[in-house]
MARBA-3410 file (N, C-alpha, C, O; in Angstrom, 1 decimal):
222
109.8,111.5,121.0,111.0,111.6,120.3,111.4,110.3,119.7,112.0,110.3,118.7 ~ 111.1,109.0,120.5,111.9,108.0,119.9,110.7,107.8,118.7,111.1,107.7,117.5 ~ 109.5,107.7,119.1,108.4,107.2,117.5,109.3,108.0,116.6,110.0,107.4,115.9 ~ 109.1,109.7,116.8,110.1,110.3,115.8,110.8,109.9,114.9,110.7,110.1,113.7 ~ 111.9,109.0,115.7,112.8,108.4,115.1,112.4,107.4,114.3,112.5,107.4,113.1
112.1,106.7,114.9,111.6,105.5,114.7,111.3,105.9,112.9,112.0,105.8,111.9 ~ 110.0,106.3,113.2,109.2,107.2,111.7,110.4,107.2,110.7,110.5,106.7,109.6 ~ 111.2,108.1,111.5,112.0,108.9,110.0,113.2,107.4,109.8,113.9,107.6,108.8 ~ 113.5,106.2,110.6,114.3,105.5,109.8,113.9,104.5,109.1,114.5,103.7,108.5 ~ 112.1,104.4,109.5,111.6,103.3,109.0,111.2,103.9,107.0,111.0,103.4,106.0
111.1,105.4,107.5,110.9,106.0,105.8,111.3,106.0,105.4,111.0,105.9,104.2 ~ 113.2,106.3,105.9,114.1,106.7,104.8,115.1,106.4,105.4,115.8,107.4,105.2 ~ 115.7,105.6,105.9,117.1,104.9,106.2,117.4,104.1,104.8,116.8,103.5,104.0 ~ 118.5,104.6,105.0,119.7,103.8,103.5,119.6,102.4,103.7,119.4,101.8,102.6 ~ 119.6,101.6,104.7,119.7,100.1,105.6,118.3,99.7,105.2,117.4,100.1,105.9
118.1,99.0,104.4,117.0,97.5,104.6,116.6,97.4,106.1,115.8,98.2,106.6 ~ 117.2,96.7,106.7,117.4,96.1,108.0,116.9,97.1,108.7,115.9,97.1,109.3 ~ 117.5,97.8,108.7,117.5,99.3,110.0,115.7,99.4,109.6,114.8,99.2,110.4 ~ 115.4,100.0,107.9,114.0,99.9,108.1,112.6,99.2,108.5,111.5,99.6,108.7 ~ 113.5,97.8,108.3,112.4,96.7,108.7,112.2,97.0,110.1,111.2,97.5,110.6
113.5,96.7,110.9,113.4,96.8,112.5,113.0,97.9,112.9,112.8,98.0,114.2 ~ 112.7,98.7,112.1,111.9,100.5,112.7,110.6,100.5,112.6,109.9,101.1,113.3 ~ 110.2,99.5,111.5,109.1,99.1,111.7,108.1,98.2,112.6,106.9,98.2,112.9 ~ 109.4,97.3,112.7,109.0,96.3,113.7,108.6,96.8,115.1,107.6,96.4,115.7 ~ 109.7,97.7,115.6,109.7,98.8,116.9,107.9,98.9,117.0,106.9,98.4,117.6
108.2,100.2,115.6,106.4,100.6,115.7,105.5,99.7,115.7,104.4,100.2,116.1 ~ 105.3,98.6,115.4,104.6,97.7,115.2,104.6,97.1,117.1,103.7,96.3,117.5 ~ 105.2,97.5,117.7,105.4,96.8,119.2,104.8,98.0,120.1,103.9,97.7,120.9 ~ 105.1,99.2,120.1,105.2,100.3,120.3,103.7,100.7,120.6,103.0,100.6,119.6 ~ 103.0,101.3,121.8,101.8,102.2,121.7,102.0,103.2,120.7,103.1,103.8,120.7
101.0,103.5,119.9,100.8,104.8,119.7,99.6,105.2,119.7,98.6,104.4,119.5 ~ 99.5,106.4,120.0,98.2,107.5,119.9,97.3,107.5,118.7,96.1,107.1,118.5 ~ 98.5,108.2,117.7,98.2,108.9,116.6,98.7,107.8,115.1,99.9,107.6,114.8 ~ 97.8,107.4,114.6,98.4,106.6,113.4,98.6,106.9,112.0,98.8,106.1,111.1 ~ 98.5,108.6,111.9,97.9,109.3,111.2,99.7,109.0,110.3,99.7,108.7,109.1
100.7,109.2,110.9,101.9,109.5,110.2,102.7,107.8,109.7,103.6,107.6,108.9 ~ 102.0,106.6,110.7,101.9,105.3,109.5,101.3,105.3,108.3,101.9,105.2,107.2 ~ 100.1,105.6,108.4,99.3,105.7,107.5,99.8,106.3,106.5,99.6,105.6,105.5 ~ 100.7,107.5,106.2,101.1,108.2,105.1,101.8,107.5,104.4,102.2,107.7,103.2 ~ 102.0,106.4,105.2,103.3,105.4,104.5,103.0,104.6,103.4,103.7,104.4,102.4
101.5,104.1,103.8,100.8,103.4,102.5,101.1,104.4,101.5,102.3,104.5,101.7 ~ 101.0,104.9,100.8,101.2,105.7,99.6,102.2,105.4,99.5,102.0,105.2,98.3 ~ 103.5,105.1,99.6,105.0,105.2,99.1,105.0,104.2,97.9,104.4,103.1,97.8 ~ 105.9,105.2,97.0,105.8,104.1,95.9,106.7,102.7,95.7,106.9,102.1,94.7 ~ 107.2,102.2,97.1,108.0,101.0,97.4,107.5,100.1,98.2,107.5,100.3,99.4
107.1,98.8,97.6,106.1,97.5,98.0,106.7,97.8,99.0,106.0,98.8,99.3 ~ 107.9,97.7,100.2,108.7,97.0,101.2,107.9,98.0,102.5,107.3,97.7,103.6 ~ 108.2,99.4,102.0,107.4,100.9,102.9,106.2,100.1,103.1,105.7,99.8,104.2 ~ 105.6,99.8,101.8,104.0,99.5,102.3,103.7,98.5,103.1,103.1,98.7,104.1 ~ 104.1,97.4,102.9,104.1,96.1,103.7,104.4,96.4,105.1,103.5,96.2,106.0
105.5,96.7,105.2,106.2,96.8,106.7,104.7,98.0,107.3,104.2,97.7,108.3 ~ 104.3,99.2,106.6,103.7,100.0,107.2,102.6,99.2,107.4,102.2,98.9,108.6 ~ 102.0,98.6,106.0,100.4,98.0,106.9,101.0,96.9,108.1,100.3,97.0,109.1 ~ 101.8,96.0,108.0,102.0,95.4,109.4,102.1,95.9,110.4,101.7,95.4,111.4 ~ 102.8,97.3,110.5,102.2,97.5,111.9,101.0,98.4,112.1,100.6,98.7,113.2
100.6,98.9,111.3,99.2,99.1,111.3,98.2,98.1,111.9,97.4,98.3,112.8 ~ 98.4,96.7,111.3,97.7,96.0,111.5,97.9,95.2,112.4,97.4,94.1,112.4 ~ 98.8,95.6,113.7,99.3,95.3,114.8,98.8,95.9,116.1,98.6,95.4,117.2 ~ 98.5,97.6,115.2,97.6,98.4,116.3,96.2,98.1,116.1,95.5,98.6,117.0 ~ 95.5,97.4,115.2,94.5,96.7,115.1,93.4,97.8,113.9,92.1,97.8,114.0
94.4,98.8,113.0,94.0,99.6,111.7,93.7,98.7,110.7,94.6,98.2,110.2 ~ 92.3,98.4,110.1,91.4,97.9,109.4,92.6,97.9,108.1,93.0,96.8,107.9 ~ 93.0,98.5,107.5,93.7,99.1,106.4,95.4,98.5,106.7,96.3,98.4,105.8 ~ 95.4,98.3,107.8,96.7,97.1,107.5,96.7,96.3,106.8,97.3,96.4,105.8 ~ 95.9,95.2,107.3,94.9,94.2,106.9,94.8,94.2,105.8,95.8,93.7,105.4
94.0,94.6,104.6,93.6,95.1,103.6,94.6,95.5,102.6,94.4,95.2,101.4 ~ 95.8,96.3,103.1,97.3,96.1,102.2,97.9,95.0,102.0,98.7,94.8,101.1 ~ 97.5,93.9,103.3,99.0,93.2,103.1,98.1,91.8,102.3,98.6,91.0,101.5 ~ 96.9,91.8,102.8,96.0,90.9,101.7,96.0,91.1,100.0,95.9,90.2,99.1 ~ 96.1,93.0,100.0,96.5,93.1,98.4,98.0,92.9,98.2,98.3,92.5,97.0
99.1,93.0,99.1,100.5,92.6,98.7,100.5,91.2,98.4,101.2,90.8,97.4 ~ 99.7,90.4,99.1,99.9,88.8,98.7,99.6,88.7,97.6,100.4,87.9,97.1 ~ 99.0,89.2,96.7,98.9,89.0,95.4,99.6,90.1,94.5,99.0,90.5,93.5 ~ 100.6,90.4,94.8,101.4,91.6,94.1,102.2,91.2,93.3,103.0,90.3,93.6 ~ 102.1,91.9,92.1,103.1,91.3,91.0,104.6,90.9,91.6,104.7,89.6,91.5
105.5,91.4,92.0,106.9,91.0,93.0,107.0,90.0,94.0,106.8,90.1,95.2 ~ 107.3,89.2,93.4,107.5,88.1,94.3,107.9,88.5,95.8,107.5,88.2,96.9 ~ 108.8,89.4,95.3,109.5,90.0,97.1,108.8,90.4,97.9,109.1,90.2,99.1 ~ 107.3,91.1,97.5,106.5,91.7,97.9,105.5,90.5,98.5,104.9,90.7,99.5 ~ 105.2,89.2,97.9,104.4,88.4,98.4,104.7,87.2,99.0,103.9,86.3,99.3
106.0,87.1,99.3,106.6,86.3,99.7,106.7,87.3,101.2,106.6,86.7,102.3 ~ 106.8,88.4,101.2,107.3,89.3,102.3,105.8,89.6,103.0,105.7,89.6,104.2 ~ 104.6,89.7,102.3,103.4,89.6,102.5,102.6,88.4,103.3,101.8,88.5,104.3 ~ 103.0,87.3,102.7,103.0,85.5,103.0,103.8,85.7,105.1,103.3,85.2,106.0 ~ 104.6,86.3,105.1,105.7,86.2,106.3,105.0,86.9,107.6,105.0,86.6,108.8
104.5,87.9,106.7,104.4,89.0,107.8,102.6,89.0,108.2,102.3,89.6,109.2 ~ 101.6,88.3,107.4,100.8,87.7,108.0,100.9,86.8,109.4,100.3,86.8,110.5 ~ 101.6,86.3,109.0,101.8,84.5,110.0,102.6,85.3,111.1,102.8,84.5,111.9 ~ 103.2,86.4,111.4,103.1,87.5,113.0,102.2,87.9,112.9,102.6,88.9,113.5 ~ 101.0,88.2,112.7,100.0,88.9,113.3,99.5,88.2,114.2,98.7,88.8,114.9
99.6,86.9,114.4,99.2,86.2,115.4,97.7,85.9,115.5,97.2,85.2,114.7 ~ 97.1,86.6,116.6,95.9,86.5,117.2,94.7,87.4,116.6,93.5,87.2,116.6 ~ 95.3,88.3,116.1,95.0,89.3,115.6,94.6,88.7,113.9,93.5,89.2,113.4 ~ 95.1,88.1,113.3,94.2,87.5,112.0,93.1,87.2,111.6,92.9,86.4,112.5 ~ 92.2,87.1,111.0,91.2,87.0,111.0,90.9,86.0,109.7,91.9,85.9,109.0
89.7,85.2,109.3,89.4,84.6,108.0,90.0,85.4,107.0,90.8,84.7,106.3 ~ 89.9,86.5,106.6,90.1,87.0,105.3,91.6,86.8,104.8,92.0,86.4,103.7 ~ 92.6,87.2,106.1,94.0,87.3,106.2,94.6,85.8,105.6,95.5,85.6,104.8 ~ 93.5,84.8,106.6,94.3,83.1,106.6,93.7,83.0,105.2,94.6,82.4,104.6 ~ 92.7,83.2,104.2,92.1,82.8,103.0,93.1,83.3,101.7,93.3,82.9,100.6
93.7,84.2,102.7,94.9,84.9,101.6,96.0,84.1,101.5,96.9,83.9,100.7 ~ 95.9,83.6,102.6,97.3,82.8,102.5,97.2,81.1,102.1,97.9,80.3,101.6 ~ 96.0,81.1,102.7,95.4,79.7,101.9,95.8,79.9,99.9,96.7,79.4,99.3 ~ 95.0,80.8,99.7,95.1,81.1,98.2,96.5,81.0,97.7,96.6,80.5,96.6 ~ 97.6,81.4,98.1,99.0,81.0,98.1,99.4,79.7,97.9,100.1,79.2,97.1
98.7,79.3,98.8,99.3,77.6,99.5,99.3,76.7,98.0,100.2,76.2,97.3 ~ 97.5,77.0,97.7,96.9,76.2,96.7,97.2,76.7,94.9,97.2,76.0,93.9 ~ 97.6,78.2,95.1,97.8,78.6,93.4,99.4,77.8,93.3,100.3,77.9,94.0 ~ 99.1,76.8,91.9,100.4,75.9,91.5,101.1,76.9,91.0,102.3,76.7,91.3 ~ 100.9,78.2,90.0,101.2,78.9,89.4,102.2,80.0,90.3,102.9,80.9,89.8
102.0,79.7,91.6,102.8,80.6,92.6,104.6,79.6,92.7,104.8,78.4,92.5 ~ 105.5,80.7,93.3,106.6,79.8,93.6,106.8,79.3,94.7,106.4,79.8,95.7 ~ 107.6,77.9,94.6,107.4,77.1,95.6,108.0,77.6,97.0,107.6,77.0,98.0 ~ 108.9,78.5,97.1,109.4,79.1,98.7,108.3,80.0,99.1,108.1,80.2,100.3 ~ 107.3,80.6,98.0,106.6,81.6,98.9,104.8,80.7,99.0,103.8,81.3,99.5
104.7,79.6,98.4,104.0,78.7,98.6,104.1,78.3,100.4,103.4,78.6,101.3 ~ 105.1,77.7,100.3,105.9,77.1,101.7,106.2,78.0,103.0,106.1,77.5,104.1 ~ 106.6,79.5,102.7,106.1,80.0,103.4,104.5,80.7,104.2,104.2,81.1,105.3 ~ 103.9,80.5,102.6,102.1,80.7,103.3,101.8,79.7,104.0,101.2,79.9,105.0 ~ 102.2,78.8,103.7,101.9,77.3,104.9,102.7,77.4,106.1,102.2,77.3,107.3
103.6,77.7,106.0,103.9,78.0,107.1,103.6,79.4,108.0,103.9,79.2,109.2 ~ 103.2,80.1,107.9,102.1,80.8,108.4,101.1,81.0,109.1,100.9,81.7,110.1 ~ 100.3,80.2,108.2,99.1,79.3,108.5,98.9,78.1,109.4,98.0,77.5,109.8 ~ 100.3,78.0,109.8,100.6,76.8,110.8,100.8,77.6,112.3,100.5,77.2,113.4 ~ 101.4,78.8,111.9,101.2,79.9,113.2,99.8,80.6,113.5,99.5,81.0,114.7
98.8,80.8,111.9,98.0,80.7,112.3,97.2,80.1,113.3,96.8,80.5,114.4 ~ 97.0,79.1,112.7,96.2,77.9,113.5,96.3,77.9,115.2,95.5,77.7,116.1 ~ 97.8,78.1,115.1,98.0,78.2,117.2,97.8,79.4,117.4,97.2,79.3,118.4 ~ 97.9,80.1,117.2,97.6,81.8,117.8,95.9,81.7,117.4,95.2,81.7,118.5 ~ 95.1,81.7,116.5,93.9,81.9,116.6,93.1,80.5,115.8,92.7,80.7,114.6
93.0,79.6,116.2,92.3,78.7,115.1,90.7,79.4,115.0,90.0,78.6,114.4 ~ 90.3,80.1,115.2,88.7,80.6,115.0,88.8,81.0,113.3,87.9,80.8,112.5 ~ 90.5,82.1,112.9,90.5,82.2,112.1,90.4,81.3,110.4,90.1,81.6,109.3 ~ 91.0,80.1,111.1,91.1,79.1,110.3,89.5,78.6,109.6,88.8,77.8,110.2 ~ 89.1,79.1,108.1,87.5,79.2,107.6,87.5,77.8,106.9,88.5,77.1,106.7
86.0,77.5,106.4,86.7,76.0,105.7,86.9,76.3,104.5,86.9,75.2,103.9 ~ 87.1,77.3,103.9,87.6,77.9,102.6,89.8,77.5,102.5,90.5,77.1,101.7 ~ 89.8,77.9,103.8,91.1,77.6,104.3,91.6,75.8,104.1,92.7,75.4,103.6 ~ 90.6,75.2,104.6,90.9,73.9,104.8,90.9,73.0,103.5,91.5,72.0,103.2 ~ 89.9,73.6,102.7,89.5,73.3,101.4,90.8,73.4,100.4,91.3,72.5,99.7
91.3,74.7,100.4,92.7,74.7,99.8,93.6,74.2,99.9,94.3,73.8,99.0 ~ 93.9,74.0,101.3,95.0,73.2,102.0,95.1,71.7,101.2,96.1,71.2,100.8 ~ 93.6,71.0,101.3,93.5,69.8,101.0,93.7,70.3,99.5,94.6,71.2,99.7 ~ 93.5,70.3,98.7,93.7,70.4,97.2,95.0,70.8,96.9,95.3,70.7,95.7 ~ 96.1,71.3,97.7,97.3,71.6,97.9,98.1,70.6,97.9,99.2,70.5,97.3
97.5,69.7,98.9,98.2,68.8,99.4,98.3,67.2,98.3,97.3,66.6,97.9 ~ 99.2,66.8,98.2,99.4,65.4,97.4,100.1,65.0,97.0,101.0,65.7,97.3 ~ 100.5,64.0,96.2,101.8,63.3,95.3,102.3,64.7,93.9,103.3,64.9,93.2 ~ 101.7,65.1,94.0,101.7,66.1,92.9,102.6,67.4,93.6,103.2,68.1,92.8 ~ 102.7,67.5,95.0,104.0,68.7,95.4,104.2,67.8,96.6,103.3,67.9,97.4
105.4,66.7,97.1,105.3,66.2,98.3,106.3,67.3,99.2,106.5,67.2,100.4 ~ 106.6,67.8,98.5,107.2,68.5,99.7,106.5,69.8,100.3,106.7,70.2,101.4 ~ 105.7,70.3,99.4,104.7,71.2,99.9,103.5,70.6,100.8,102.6,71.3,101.3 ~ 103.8,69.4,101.1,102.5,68.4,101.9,103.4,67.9,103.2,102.8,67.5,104.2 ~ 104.8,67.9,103.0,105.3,67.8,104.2,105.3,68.9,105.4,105.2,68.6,106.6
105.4,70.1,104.7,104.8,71.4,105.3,103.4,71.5,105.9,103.0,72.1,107.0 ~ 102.8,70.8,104.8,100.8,70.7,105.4,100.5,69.7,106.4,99.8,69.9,107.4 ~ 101.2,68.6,106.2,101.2,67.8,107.3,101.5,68.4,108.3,100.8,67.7,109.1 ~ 102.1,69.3,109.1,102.4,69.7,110.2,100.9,70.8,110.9,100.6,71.0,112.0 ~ 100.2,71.3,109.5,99.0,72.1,110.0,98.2,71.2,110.3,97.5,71.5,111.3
97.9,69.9,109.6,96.0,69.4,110.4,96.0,69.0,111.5,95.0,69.2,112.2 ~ 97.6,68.1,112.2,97.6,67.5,113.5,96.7,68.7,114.6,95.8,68.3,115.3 ~ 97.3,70.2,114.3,96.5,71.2,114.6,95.5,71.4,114.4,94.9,71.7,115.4 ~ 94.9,71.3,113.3,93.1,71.3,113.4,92.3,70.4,114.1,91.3,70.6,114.7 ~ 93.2,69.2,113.7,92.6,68.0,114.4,92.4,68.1,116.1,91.2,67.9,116.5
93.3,68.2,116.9,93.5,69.3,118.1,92.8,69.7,118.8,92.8,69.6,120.0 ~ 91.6,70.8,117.9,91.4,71.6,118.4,89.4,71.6,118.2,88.7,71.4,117.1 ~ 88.9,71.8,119.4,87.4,71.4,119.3,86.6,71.5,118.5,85.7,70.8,118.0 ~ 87.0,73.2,118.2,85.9,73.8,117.1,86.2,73.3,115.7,85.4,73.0,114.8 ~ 87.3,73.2,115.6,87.8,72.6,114.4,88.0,71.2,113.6,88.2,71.0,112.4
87.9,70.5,114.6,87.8,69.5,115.1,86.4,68.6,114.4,86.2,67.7,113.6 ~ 85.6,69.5,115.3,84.4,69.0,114.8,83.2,69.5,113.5,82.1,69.0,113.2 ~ 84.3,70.6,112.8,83.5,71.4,111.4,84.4,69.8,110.5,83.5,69.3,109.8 ~ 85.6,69.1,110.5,86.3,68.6,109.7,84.6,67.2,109.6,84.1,66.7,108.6 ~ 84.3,67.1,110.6,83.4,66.0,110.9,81.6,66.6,110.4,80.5,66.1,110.7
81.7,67.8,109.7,80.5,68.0,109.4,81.0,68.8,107.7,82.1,69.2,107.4 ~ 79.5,68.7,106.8,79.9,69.2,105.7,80.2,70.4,105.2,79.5,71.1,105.9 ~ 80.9,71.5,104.3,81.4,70.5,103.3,83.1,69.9,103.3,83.8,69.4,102.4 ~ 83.3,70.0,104.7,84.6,69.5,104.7,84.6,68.0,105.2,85.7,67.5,105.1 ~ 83.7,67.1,105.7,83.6,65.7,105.6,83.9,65.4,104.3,85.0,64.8,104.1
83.1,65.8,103.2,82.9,65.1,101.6,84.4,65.7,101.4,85.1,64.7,101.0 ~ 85.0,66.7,101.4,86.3,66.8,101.0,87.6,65.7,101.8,88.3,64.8,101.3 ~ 87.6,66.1,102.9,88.2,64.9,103.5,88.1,63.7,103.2,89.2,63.0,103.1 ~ 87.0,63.2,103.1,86.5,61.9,102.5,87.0,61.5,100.9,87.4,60.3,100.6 ~ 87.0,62.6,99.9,87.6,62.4,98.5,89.3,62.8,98.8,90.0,62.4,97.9
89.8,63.3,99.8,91.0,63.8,99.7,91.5,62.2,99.8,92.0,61.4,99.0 ~ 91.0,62.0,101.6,91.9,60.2,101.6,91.6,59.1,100.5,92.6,58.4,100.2 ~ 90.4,59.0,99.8,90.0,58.4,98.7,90.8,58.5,97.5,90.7,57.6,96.6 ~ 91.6,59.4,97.3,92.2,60.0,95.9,93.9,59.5,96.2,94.8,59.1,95.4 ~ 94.0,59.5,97.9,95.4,59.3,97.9,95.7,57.7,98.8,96.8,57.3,99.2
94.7,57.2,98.8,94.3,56.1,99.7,96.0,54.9,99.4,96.4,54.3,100.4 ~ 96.5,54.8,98.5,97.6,54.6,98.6,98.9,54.3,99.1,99.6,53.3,99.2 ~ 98.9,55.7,99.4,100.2,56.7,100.0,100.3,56.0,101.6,101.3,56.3,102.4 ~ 99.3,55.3,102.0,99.7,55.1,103.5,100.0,53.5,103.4,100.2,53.0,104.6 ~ 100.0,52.5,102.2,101.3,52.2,102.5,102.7,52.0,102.3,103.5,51.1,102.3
102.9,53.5,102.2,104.3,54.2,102.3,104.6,54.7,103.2,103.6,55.3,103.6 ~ 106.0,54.9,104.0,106.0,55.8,104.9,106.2,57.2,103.7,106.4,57.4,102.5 ~ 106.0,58.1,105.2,106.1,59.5,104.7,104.5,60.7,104.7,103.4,60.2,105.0 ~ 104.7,61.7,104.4,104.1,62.8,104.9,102.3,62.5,104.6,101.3,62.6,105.4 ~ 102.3,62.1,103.1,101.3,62.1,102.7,100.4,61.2,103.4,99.3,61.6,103.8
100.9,59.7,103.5,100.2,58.8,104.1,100.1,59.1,105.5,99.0,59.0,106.1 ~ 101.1,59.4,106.0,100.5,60.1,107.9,99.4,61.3,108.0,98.8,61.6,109.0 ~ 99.1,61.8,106.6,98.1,62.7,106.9,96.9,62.4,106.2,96.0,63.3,106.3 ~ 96.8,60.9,105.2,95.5,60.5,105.0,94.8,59.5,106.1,93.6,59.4,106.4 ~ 96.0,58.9,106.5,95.7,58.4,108.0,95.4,59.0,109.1,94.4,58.5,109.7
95.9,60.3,109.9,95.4,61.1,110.5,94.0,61.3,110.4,93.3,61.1,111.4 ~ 93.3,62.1,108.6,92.4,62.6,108.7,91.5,61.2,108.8,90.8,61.2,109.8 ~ 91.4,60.1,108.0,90.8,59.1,107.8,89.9,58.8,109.3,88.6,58.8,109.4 ~ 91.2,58.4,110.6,91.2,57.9,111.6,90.0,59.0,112.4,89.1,58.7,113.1 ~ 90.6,60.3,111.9,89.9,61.4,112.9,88.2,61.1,112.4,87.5,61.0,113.4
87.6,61.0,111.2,86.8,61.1,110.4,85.7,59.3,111.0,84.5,59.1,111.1 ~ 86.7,58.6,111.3,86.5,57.3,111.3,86.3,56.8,109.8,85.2,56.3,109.8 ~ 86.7,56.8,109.0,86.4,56.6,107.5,87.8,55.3,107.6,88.9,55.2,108.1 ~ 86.8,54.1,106.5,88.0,52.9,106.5,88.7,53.2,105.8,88.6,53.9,104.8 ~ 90.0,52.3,106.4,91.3,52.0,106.0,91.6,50.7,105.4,92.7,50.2,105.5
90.3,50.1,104.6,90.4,48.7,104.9,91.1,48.5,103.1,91.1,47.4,102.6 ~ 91.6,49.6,102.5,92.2,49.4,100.8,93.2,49.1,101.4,93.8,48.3,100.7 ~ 93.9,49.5,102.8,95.4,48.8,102.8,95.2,47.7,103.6,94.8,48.0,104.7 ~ 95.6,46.3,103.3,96.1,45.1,104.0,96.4,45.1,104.9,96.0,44.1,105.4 ~ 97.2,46.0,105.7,98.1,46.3,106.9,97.0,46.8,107.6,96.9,46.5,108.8
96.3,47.6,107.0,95.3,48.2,108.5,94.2,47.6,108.4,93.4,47.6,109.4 ~ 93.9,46.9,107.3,92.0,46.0,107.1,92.1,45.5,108.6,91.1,44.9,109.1
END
């Protein structure tokens, strides 16, 4: 009786709110039968779909997954900014394809800057809930994302490598190709920026240091 409910206010409640959190419910919730989620994909309203494939993709339905990767690229911003959000809860459960989608966000200039900022932020939840997910397709964007060119979208990225860096497996792909030679042109391109304070230069230094690659362009650290 309560899925019941649940079902019929996440389909058709008048309330925004009321339908997200009916979703949310299901998305927490055992179920059996996923058969009457599922019908939800079809609705002709981005918000039905989204919310349905997340908790689909909560009960671990291939076809969650697979909606909310085509929502990230959905003409409605609402839709992919809401897409961008509701990745970065899936937690553990993400996989490469999921984090590549939201990489692709990070790095398209042509996207807007709050739903830019929120794929990074995401991806920052990624990283602690599953770094295996994290591909170096992922890392590659990030770095090309990142620079003098959006500093405030790099203050956001600054907060994801400390986490890569971190972390073993990750750790040690940054130290093998082809993300050495990117790392290596990323600090090279911005070599600069560290002697300034601020986001950019704490994260050409970061990576430089982790890489062991010289710092010897700035005076202060030769």
């Amino acid at each position: 009786a309560c899925l019941k409910a649940l079902l019929g206010a996440a389909a058709t409640d008048q309330d925004g709110r009321v339908r997200q959190r009916a979703f949310l419910s299901l998305a927490a919730l055992p179920m059996a039968d996923l058969a009457p989620l599922k019908s939800l994909l079809l609705s002709p309203a981005w918000e039905t779909r989204s919310y349905a494939a997340f908790a689909l993709a909560r009960h671990g339905d291939v076809a969650g997954f697979d909606i909310l990767v085509r929502q990230a690229a959905y003409t409605d911003k609402r839709a992919r900014f809401t897409a961008a959000w509701l990745l970065g809860q899936l937690g553990s459960a993400v996989a490469a394809p999921q984090a590549e989608a939201l990489s692709a966000m990070v790095r398209n200039v042509s996207e807007r800057g709050n739903i830019r900022h929120r794929a990074a932020a995401s991806l920052l939840n990624v990283v602690r809930d599953n770094a295996e997910s994290i591909s170096d397709r992922v890392v590659l964007d990030l770095l090309e994302a990142a620079g003098p060119q959006n500093m405030a979208l790099t203050r956001t990225l600054a907060y994801f490598f400390p986490e890569v860096v971190s972390r073993a497996p990750l750790s040690a792909r940054l130290r093998q190709e082809p993300l050495r030679a990117a790392v290596s042109e990323f600090g090279a391109k911005n070599k600069d920026a560290v002697l300034r304070p601020g986001a950019l230069g704490g994260l050409v230094t970061l990576l430089s240091r982790h890489l062991n690659l010289p710092l010897s362009f700035s005076p202060a650290l030769a």
